[in-house]
C-alpha positions as protocol buffer text, in pm:
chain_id: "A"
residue {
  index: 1
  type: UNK
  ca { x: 9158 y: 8722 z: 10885 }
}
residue {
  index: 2
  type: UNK
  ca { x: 9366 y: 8858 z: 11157 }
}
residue {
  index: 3
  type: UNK
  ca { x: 9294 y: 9236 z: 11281 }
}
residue {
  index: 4
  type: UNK
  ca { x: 9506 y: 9543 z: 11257 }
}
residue {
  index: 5
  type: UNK
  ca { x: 9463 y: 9877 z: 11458 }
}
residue {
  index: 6
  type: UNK
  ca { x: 9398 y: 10159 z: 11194 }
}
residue {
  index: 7
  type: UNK
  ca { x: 9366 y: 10429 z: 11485 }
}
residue {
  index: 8
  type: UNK
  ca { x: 9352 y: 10514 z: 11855 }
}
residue {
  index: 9
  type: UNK
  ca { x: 9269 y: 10818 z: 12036 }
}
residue {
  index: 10
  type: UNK
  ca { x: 9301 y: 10872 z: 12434 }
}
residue {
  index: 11
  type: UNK
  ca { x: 9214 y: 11123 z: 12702 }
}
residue {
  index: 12
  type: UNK
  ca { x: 9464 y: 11374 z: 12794 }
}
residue {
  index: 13
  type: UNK
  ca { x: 9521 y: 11165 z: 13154 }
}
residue {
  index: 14
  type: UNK
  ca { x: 9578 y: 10857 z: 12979 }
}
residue {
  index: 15
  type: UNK
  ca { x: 9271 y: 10691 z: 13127 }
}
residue {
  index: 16
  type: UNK
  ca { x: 9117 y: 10621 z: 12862 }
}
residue {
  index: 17
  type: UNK
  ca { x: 9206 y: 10471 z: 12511 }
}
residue {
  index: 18
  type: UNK
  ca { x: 8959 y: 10408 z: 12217 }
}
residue {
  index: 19
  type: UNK
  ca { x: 9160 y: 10184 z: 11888 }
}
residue {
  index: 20
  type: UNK
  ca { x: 8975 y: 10119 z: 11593 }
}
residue {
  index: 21
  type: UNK
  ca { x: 9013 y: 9804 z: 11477 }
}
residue {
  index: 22
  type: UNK
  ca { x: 8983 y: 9651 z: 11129 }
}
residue {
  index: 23
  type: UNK
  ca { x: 8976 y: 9304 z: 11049 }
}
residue {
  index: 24
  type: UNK
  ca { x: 8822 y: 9154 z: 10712 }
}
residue {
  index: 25
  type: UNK
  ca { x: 8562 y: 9400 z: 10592 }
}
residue {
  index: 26
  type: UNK
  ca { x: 8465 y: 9505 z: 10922 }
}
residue {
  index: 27
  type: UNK
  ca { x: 8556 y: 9802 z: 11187 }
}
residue {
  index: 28
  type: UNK
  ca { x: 8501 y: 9793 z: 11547 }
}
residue {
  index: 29
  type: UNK
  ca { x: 8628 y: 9968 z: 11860 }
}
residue {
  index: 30
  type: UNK
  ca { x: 8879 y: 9833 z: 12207 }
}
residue {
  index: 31
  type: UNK
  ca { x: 8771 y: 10073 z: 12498 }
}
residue {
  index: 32
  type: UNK
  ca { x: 9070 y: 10065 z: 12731 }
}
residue {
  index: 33
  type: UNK
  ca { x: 9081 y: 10181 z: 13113 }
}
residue {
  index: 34
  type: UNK
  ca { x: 9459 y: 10213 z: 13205 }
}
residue {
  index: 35
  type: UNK
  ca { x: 9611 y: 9872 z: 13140 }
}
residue {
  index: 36
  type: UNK
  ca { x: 9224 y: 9702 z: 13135 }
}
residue {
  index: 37
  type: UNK
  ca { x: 9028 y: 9597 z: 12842 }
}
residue {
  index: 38
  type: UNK
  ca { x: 8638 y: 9751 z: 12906 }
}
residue {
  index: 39
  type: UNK
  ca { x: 8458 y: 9626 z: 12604 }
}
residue {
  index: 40
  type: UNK
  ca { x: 8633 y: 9497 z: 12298 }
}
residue {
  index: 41
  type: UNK
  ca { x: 8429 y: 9436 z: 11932 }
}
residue {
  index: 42
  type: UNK
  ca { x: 8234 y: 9780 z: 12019 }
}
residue {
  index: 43
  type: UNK
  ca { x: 8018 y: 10009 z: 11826 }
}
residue {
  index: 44
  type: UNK
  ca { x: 8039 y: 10371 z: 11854 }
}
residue {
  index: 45
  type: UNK
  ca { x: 7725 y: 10412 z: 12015 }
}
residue {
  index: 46
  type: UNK
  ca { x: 7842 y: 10144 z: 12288 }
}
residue {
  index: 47
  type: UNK
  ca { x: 8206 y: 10404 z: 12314 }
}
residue {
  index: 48
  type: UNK
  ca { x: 7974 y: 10701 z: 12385 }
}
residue {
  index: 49
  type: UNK
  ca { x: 7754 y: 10513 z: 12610 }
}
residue {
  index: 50
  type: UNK
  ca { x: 8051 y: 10401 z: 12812 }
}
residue {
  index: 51
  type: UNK
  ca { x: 8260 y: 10744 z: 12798 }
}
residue {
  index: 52
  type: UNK
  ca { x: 7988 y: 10956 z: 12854 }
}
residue {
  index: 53
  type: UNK
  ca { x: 8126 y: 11353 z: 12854 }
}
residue {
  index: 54
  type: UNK
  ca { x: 8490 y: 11225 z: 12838 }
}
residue {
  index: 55
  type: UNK
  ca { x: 8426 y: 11080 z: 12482 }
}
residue {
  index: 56
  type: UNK
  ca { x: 8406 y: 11410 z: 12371 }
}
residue {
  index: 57
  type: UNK
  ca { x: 8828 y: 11484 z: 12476 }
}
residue {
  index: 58
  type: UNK
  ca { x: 8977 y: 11237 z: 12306 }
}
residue {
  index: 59
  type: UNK
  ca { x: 9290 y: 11286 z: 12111 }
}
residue {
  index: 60
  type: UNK
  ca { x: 9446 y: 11099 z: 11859 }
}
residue {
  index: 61
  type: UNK
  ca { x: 9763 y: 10927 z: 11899 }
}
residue {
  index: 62
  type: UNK
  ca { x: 10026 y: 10757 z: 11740 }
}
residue {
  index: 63
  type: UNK
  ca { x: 9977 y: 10376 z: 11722 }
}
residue {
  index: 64
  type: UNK
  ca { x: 10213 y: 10168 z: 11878 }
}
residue {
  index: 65
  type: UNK
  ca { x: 10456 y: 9961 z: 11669 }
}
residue {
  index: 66
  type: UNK
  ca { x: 10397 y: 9601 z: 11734 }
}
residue {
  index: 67
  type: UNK
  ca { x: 10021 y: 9620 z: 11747 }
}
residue {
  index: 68
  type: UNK
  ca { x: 9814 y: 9365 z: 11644 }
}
C-alpha cells in the first residue's frame, strides 16, 4: 500500500521538518534537516530523542501538493 503524508510540522527556521506518514494501517514519522532525510519510519519517542528542546517549537504547516 503506498504512503500518504497526513501532516507536517517544522521549526520556525525551517531546520527542521517532522511529516506524519500513513500507509496501510500504520503511522510513522520523516525527521527532515534542511533538504536531508535524518530518520525515516520513526516513532515519536525516536522524534523527541532526536529534537531534543526544539521538538517542543514545532508548527504545523501546510502539506505540499505533490507529496507522496
Amino acid at each position: 500500500m503506498a504512503e500518504r503524508i497526513i501532516g507536517a510540522m517544522r521549526t520556525a527556521d525551517g531546520y527542521w521538518r517532522v511529516e506524519v506518514v500513513k500507509e496501510g494501517r500504520g503511522q510513522w514519522f520523516r525527521v527532515w534537516h534542511g533538504a536531508t532525510v535524518v530518520h525515516d519510519r520513526a516513532g515519536i519517542s525516536t522524534v523527541q530523542r532526536i529534537l531534543g528542546d526544539t521538538f517542543d517549537t514545532l508548527q504545523p504547516v501546510e502539506i505540499e501538493s505533490g507529496a507522496a
